[in-house]
ZAKOLTOR-456759 format. One record per residue (C-alpha): residue number from 1; residue in one letter; chain; x, y, z. Coordinates in nm, 3 decimals, decimal comma. Example, Ala and Ser with C-alpha at 12.3 -4.5 7.8 and 13.67 -1.06 7.14 Angstrom:
BEGIN
R mivo loke marti      px      py      pz
R    1    A     A   1,230  -0,450   0,780
R    2    S     A   1,367  -0,106   0,714
This chain:
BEGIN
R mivo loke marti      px      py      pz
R    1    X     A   0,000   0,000   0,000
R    2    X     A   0,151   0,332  -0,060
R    3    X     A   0,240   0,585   0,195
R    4    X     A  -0,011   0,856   0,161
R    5    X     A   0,128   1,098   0,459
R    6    X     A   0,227   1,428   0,334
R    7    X     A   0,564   1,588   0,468
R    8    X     A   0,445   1,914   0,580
R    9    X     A   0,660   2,207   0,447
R   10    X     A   0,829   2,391   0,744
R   11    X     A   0,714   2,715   0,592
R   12    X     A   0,333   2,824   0,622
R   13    X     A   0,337   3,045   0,275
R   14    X     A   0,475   2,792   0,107
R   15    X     A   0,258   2,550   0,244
R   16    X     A  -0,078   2,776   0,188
R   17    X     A   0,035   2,798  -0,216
R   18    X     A   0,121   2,442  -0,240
R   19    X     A  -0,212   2,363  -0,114
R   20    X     A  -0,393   2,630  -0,381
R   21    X     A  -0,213   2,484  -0,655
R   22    X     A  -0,311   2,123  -0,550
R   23    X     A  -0,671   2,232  -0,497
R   24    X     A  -0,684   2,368  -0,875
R   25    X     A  -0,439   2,153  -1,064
R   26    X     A  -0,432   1,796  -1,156
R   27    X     A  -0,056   1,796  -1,183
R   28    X     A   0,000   1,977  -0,854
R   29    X     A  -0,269   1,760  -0,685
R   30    X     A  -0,062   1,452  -0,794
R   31    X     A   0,301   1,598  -0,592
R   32    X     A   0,120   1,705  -0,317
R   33    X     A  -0,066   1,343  -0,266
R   34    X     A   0,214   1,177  -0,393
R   35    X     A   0,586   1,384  -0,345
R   36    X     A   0,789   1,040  -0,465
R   37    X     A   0,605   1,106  -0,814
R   38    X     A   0,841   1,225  -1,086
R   39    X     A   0,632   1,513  -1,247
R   40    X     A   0,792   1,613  -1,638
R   41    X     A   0,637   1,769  -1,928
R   42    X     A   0,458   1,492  -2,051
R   43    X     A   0,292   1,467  -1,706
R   44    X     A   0,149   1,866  -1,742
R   45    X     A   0,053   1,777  -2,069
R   46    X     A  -0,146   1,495  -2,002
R   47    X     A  -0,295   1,676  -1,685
R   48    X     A  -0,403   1,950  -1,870
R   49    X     A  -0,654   1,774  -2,101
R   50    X     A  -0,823   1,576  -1,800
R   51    X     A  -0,842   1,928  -1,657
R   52    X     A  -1,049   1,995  -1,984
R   53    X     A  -1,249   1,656  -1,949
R   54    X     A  -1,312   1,789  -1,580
R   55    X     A  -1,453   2,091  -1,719
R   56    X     A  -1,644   1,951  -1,970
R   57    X     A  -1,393   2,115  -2,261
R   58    X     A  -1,356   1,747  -2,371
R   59    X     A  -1,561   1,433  -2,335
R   60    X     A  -1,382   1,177  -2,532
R   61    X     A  -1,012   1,173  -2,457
R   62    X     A  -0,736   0,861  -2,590
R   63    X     A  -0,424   0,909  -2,496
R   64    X     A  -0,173   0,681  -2,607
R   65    X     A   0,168   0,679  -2,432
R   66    X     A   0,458   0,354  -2,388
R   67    X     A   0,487   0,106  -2,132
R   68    X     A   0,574   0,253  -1,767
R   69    X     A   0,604   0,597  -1,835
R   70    X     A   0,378   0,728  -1,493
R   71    X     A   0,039   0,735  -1,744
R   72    X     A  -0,191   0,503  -1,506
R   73    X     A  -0,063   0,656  -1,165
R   74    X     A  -0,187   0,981  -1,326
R   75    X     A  -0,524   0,889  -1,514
R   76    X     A  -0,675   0,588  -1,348
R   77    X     A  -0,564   0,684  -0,945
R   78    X     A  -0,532   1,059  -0,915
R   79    X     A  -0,751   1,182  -1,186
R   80    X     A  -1,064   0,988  -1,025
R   81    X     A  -0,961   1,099  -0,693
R   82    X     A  -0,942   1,458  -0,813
R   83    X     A  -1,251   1,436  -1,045
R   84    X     A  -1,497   1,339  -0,691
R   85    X     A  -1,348   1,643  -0,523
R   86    X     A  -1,438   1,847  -0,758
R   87    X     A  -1,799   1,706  -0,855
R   88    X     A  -1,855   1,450  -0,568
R   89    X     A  -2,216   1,365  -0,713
R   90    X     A  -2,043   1,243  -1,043
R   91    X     A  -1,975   0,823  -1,056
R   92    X     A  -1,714   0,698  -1,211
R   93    X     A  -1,671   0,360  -1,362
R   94    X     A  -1,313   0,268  -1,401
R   95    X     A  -1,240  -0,060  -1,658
R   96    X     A  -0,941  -0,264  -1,761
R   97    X     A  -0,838  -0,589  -1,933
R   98    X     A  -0,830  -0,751  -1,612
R   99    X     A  -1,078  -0,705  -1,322
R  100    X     A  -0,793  -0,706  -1,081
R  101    X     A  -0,569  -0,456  -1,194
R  102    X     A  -0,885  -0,218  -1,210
R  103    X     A  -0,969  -0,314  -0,802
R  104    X     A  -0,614  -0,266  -0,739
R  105    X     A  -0,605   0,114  -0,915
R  106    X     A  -1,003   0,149  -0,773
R  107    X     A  -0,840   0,059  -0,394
R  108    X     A  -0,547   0,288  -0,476
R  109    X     A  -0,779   0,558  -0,548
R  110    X     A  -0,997   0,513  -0,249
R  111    X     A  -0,667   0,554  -0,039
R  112    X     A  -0,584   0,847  -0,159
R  113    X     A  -0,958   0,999  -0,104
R  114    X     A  -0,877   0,812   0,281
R  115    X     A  -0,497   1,028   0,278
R  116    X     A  -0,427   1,267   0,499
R  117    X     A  -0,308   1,509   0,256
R  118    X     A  -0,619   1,443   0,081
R  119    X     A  -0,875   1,537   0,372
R  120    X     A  -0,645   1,861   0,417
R  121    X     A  -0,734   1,930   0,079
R  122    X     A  -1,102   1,899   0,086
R  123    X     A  -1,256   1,830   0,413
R  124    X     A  -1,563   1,695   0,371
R  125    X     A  -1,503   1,431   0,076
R  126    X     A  -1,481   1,119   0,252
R  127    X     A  -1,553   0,743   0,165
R  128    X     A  -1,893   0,582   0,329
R  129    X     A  -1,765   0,344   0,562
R  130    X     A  -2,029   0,097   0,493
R  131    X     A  -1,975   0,114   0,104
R  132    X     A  -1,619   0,061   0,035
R  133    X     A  -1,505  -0,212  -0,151
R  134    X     A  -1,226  -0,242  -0,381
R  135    X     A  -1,473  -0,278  -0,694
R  136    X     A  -1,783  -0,064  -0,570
R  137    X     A  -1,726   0,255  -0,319
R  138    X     A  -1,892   0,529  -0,252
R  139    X     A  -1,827   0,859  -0,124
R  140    X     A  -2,048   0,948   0,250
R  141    X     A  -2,332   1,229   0,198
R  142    X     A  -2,280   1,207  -0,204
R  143    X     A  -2,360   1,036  -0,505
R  144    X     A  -1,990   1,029  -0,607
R  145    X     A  -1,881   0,639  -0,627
R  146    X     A  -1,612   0,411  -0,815
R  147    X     A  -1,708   0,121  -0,984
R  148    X     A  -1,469  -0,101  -1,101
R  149    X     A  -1,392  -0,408  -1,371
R  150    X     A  -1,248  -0,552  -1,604
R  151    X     A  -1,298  -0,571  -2,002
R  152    X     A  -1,668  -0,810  -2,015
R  153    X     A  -1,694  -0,799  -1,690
R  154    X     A  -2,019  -0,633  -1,459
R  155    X     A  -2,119  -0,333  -1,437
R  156    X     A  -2,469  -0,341  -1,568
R  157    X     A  -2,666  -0,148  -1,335
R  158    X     A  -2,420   0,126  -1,287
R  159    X     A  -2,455   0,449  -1,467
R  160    X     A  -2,164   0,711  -1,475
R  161    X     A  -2,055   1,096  -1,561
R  162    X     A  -1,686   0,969  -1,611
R  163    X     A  -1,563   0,654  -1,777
R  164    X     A  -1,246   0,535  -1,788
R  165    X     A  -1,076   0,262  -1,996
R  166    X     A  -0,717   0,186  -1,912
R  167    X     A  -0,579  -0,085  -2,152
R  168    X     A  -0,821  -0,267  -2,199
R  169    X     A  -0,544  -0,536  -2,429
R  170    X     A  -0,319  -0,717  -2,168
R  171    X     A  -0,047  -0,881  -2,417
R  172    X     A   0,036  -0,927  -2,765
R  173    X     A  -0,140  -1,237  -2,774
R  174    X     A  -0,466  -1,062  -2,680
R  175    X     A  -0,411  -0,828  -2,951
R  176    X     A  -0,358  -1,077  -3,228
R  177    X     A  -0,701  -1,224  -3,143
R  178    X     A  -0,959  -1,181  -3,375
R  179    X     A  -1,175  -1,335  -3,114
R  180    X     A  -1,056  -1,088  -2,854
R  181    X     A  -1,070  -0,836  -3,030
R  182    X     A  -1,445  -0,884  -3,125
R  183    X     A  -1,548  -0,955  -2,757
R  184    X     A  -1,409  -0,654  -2,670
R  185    X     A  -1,565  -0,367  -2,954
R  186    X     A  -1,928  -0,604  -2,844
R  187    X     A  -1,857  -0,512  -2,435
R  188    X     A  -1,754  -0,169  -2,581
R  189    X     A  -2,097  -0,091  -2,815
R  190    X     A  -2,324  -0,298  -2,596
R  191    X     A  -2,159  -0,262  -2,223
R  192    X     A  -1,966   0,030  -2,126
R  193    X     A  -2,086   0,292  -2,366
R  194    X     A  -2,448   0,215  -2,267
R  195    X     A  -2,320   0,354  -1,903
R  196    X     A  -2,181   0,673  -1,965
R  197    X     A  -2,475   0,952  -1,892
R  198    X     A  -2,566   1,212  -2,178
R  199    X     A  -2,310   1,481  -2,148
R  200    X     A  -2,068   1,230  -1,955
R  201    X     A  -1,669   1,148  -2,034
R  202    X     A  -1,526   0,876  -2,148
R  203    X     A  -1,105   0,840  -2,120
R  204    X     A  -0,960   0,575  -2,286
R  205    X     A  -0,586   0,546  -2,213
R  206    X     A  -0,399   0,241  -2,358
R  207    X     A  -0,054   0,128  -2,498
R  208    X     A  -0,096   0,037  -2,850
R  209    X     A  -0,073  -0,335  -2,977
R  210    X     A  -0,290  -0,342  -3,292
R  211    X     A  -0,424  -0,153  -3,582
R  212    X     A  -0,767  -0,324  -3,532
R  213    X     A  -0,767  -0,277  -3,157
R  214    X     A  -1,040  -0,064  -2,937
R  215    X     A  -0,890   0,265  -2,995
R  216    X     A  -0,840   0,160  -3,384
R  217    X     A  -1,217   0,074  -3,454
R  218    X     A  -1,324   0,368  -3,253
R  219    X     A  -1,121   0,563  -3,486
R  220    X     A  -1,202   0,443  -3,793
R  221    X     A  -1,605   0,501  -3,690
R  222    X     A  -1,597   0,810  -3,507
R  223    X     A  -1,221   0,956  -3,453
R  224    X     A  -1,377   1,301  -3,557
R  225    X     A  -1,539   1,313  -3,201
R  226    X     A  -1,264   1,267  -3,003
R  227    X     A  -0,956   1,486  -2,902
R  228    X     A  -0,591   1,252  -2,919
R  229    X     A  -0,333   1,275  -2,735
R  230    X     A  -0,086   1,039  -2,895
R  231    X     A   0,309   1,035  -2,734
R  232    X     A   0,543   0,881  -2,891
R  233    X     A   0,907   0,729  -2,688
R  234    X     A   1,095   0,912  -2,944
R  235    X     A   1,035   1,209  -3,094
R  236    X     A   0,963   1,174  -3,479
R  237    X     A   1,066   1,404  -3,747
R  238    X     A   0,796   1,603  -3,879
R  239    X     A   0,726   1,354  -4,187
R  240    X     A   0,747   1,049  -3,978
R  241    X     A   0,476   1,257  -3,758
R  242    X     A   0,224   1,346  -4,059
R  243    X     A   0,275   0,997  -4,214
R  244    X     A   0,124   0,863  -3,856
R  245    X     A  -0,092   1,075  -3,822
R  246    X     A  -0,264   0,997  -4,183
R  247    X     A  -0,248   0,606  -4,041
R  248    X     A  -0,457   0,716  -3,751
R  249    X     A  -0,669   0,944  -3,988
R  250    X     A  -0,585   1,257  -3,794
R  251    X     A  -0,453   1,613  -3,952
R  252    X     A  -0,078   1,650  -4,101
R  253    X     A   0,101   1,923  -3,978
R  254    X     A   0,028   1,905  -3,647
R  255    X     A   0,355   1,911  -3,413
R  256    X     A   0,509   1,736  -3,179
R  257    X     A   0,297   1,783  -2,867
R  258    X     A   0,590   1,849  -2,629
R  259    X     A   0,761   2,057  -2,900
R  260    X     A   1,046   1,772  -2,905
R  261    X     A   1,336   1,764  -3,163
R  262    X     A   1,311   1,415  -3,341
R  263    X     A   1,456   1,122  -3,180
R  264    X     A   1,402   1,321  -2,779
R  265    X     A   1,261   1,095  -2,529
R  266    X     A   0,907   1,109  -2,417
R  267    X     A   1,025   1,090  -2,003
R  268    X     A   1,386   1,145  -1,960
R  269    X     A   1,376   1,042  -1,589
R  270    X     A   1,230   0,724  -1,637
R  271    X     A   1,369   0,652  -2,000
R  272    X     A   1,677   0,831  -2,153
R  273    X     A   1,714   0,828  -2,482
R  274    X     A   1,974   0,528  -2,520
R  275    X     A   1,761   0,314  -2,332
R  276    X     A   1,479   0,363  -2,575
R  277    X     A   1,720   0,263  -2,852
R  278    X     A   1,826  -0,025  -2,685
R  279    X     A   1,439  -0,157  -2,655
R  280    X     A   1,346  -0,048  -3,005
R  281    X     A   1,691  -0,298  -3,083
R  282    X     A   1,491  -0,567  -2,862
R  283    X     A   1,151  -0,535  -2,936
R  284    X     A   1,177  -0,493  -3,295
R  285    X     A   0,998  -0,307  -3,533
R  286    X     A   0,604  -0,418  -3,526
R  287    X     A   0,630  -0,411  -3,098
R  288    X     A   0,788  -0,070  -3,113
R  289    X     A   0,585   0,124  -3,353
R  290    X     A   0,288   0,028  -3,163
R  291    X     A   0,326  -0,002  -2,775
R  292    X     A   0,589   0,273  -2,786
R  293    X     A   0,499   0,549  -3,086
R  294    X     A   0,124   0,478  -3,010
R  295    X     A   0,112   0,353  -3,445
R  296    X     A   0,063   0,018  -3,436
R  297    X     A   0,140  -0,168  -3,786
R  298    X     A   0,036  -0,465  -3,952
R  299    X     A   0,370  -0,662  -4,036
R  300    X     A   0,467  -0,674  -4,422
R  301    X     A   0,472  -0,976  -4,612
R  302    X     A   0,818  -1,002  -4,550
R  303    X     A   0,860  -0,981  -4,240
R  304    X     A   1,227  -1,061  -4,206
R  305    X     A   1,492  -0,914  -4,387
R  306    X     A   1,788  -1,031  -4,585
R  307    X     A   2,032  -0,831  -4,453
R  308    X     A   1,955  -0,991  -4,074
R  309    X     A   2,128  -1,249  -4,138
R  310    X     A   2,486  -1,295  -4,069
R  311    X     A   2,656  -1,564  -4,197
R  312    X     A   2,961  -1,707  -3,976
R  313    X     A   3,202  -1,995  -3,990
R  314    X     A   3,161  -2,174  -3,661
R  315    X     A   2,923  -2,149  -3,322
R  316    X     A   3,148  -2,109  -2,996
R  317    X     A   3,255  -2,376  -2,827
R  318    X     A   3,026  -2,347  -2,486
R  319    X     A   2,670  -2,377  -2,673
R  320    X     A   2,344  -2,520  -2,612
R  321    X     A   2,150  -2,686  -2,874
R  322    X     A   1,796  -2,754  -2,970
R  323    X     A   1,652  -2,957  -3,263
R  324    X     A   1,322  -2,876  -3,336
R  325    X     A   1,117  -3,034  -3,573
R  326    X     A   0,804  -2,894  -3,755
R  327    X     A   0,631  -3,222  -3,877
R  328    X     A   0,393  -3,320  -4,159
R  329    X     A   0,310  -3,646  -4,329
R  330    X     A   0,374  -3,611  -4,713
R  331    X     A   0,570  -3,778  -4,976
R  332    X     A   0,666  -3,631  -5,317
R  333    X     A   0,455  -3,303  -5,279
R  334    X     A   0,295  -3,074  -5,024
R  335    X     A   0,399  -2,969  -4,722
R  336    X     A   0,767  -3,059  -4,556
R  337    X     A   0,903  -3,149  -4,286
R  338    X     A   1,154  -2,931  -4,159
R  339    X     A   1,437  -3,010  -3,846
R  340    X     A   1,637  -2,694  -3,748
R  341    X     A   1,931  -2,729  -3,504
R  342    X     A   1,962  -2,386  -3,293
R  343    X     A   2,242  -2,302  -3,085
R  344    X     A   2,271  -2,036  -2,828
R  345    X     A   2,612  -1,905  -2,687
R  346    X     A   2,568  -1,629  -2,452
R  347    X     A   2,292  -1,408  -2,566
R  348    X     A   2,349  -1,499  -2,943
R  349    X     A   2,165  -1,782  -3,140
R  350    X     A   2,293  -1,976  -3,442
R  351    X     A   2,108  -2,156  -3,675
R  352    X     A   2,347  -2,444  -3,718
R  353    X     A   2,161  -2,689  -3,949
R  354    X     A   1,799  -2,744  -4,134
R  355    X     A   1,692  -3,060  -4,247
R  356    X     A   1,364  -3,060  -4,459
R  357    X     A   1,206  -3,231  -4,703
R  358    X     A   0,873  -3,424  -4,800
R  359    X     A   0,870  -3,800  -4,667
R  360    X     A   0,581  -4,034  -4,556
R  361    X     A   0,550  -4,062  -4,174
R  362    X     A   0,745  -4,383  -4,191
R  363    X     A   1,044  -4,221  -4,339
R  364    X     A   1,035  -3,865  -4,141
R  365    X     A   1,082  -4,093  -3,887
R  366    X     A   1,368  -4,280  -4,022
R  367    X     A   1,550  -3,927  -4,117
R  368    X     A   1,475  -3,751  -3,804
R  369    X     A   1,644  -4,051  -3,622
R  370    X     A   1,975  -4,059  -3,877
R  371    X     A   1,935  -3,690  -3,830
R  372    X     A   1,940  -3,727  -3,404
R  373    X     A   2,223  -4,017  -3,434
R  374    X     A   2,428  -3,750  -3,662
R  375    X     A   2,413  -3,472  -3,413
R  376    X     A   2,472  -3,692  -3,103
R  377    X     A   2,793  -3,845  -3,272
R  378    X     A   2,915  -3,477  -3,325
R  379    X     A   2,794  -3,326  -2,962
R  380    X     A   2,767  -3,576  -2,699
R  381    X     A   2,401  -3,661  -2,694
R  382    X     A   2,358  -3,318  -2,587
R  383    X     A   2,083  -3,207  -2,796
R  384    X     A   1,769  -3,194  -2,675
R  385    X     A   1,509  -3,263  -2,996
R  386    X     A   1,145  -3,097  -2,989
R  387    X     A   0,842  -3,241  -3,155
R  388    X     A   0,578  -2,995  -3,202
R  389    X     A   0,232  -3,159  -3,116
R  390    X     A  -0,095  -3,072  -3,326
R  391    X     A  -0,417  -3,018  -3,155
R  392    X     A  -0,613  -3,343  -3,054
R  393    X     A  -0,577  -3,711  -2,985
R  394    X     A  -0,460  -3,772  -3,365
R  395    X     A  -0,137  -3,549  -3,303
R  396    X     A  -0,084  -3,661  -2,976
R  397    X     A  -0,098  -4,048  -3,100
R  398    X     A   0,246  -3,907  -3,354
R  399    X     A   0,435  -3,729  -3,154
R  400    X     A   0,422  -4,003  -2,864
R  401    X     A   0,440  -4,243  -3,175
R  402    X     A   0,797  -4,025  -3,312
R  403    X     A   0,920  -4,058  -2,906
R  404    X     A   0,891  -4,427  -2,905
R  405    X     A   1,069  -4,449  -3,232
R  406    X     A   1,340  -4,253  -3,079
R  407    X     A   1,394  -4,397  -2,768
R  408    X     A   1,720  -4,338  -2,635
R  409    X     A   1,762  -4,002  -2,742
R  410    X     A   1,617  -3,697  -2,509
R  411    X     A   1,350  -3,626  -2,725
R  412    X     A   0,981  -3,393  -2,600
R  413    X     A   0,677  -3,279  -2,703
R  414    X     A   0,546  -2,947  -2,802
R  415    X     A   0,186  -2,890  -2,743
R  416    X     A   0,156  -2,563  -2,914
R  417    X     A  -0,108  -2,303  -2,869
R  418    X     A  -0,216  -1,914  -3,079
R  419    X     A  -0,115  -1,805  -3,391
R  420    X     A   0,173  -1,922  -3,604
R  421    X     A   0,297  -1,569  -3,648
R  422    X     A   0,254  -1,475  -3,260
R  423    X     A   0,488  -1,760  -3,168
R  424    X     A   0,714  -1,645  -3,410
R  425    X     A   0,774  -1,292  -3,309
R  426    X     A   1,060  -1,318  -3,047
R  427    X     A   1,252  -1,490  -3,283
R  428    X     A   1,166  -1,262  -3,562
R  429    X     A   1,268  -0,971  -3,304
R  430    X     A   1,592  -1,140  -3,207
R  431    X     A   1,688  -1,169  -3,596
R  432    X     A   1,609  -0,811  -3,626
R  433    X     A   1,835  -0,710  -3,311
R  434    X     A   2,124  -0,895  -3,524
R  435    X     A   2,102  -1,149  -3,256
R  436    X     A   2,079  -1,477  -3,473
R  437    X     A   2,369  -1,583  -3,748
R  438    X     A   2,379  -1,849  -3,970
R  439    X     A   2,659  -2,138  -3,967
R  440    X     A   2,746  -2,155  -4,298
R  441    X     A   2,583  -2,431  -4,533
R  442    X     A   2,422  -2,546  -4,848
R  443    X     A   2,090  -2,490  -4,675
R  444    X     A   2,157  -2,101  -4,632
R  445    X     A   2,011  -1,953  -4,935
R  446    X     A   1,660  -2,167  -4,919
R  447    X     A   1,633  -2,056  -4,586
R  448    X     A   1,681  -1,671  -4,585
R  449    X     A   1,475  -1,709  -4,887
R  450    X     A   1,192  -1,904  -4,690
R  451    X     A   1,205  -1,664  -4,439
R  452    X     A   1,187  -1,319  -4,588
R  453    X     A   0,876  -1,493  -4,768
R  454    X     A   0,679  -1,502  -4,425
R  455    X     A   0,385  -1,512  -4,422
R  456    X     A   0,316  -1,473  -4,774
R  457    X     A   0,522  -1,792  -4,884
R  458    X     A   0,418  -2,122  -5,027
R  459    X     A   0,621  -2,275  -4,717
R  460    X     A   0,707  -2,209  -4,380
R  461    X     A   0,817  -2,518  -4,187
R  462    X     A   1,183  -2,351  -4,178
R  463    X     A   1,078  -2,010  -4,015
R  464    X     A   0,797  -2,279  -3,775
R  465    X     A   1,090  -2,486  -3,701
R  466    X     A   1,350  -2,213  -3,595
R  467    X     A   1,056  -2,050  -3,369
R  468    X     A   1,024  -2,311  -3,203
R  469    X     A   1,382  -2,377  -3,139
R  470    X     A   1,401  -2,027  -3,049
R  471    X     A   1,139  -2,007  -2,780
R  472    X     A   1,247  -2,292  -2,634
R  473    X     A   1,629  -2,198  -2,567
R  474    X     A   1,499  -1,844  -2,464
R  475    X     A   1,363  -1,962  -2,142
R  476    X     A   1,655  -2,056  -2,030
R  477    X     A   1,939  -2,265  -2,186
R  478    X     A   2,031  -2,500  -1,924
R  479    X     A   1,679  -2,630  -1,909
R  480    X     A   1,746  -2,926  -2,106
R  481    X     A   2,087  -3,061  -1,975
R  482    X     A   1,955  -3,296  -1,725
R  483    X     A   1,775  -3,440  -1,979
R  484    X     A   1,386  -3,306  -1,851
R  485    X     A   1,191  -3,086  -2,021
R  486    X     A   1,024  -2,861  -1,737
């Protein structure tokens, strides 16, 4: 729980104006509840147009802003707290992807109406005992209440002057659900805009994932009606700016809303501007131009690049190695069967060797075994093989089939789950980073070929295959050496 007790300023006049500023100002109202909060320009800025909201200047607000840069401290905590003081009668329903992270900002909230510093503020707004839950409390002598929950979740019943939607996506897999997605425009048309009083608010902060998300299909029906705040990590120049914009369907020419020269960061005190680079490096492109410059992206049919790939003569000598093989069951056409050996060596991965091709079951089998004889003669039996496992009893039956057939080699199953693509992002970021090399080979220029196809080519066991390898050394590489898969 955070410490709400305000450190009294020795001085009385200094006290008295810190107090008046607090009373009238969002920002101000935030330091005084809060000192430990680090207050910078974005901060003001995003104040001011609650202010507005407050005021009734504005009544639909987005704001989209990156990951951990103070945004939900400011809108979904203080901003309700601030909003009750100043119309007490006015309910607020408060929603997230999750219903527990919107009782844990709704409690958070309530404590600060509970603080100290608060009640020296405005005497007189106080929480009803009796009615003060961390989804649903109210305020004692008012109509003011909170009422929180998450995205689908219940608040029927519960009418409000001031909505709030803080990301209402939880993860990239979320986002890259068609089926999510849907669920959550329906709880949107038919849930939580069928709250909001005539004349009320409605704030909808989020970090960006996808073009199609809330924010995206509120834009593309109505964006006219609502004011945007959008701030990117970095600074853009002015033609990175208007080309944005245009994706968004909002105005070119409009400036950087901080004034920024390109490439400045958004929060200096939480994020220089090096440490930006070095998660644009990580993320990659497609994460990055959504959750951080607030324009998400579909990814391009090619969605790797040729010049990613580095080709080297050797892997060091203290590596880890996983063979992962993307299976199918044809012979002479169709789709292949593809086994790609992926090293790690510190925080580098090499793709050391692809087998593919198009056999019958019987003789995928009898490859993938010559294949796991081959690399145990050459590293010790140290390679730890991966079967990916379709849905249902009919892959189950192969994979445990393929085990059998390879008994004495450490060989596991993959049950996979989501989207092809999703589960092969964090290699396709690592590739980007200039994190992955290729040992050179006669398999080289079919696979950079295969891959910088994705997803638009006729095949894609290689790019499957490596994926896989990928996400399972990226856990952890020593997770295989005692010969259990955990």
């Amino acid at each position: 729980m955070m410490n709400y007790a305000k450190s009294w300023p020795a001085d009385p006049e200094k006290e008295f104006a810190a107090r008046v500023l607090a009373e009238r100002h969002l920002l101000d109202f935030t330091t005084y509840t809060y000192p430990q909060y680090i207050a910078e320009p974005a901060h003001a800025l995003i104040a001011e147009h609650l202010e507005k909201v407050l005021r009734g200047e504005i009544t639909r607000l987005m704001i989209f802003a990156p990951p951990q840069h103070g945004k939900t401290e400011l809108v979904s905590v203080r901003f309700p707290a601030f909003w009750l003081a100043a119309r007490p009668d006015a309910p607020i329903i408060l929603a997230s992807y999750g219903g527990s992270l919107a009782h844990a900002k709704s409690r958070e909230a309530r404590a600060v109406v509970e603080s100290p510093a608060y009640q020296a503020l405005f005497p007189g707004i106080e929480t009803d005992r009796s009615s003060r839950a961390r989804d649903h409390w109210e305020l004692d002598g008012y109509r003011g209440v909170m009422h929180a929950a998450g995205v689908g979740g219940p608040i029927t019943g519960h009418g409000a002057a001031l909505g709030i939607i803080d990301d209402p996506v939880e993860n990239w897999e979320q986002a890259r659900s068609q089926v999510y997605r849907d669920k959550t425009w329906e709880w949107w048309r038919t849930t939580f805009r069928t709250r909001i009083w005539e004349g009320g608010a409605i704030v909808l902060i989020m970090t960006r994932w996808h073009e199609d998300d809330l924010a995206g299909r509120i834009l593309q029906e109505q964006g006219k009606e609502w004011t945007i705040l959008r701030l990117p990590a970095l600074a853009e120049t002015q033609g990175e700016r208007d080309e944005a914009n245009k994706l968004l369907g909002l105005p070119a020419g409009e400036k950087d809303p901080l004034q920024r020269k390109p490439g400045e960061a958004l929060c200096p005190q939480r994020f220089s501007e090096g440490a930006l680079e070095e998660i644009k490096r990580d993320v990659g492109s497609i994460a990055w131009a959504g959750q951080y410059q607030g324009v998400p992206r579909a990814a391009e049919g090619n969605r790797f690049k040729r010049d990613w790939f580095q080709i080297v003569d050797a892997v060091p000598a203290k590596a880890h190695r996983v063979r992962y093989w993307d299976n199918a069951a044809t012979e002479g056409g169709g789709k292949r069967t593809s086994g790609v050996l992926l090293a790690r060596a510190g925080q580098d991965y090499y793709v050391e060797n692809v087998i593919k091709g198009q056999w019958s079951t019987y003789g995928r089998r009898k490859v993938q075994k010559q294949t796991a004889q081959l690399d145990a003669q050459k590293y010790g039996n140290t390679v730890a093989i991966w079967l990916e496992q379709e849905p249902g009893s009919a892959g189950k039956d192969s994979v445990l089939d393929t085990i059998r057939f390879l008994a004495g080699f450490r060989v596991f199953a993959d049950r996979v789950t989501g989207d092809k693509d999703l589960r092969l992002e964090p290699f396709a970021a690592q590739c980007e980073a200039g994190n992955v090399y290729l040992v050179k080979g006669l398999w080289n220029l079919d696979f950079v070929e295969e891959m910088c196809a994705v997803p638009n080519g006729a095949f894609r066991d290689q790019a499957d295959a490596a994926g896989g390898a990928f996400n399972k050394l990226a856990k952890s590489p020593y997770r295989w050496t005692r010969g259990r898969a955990r």
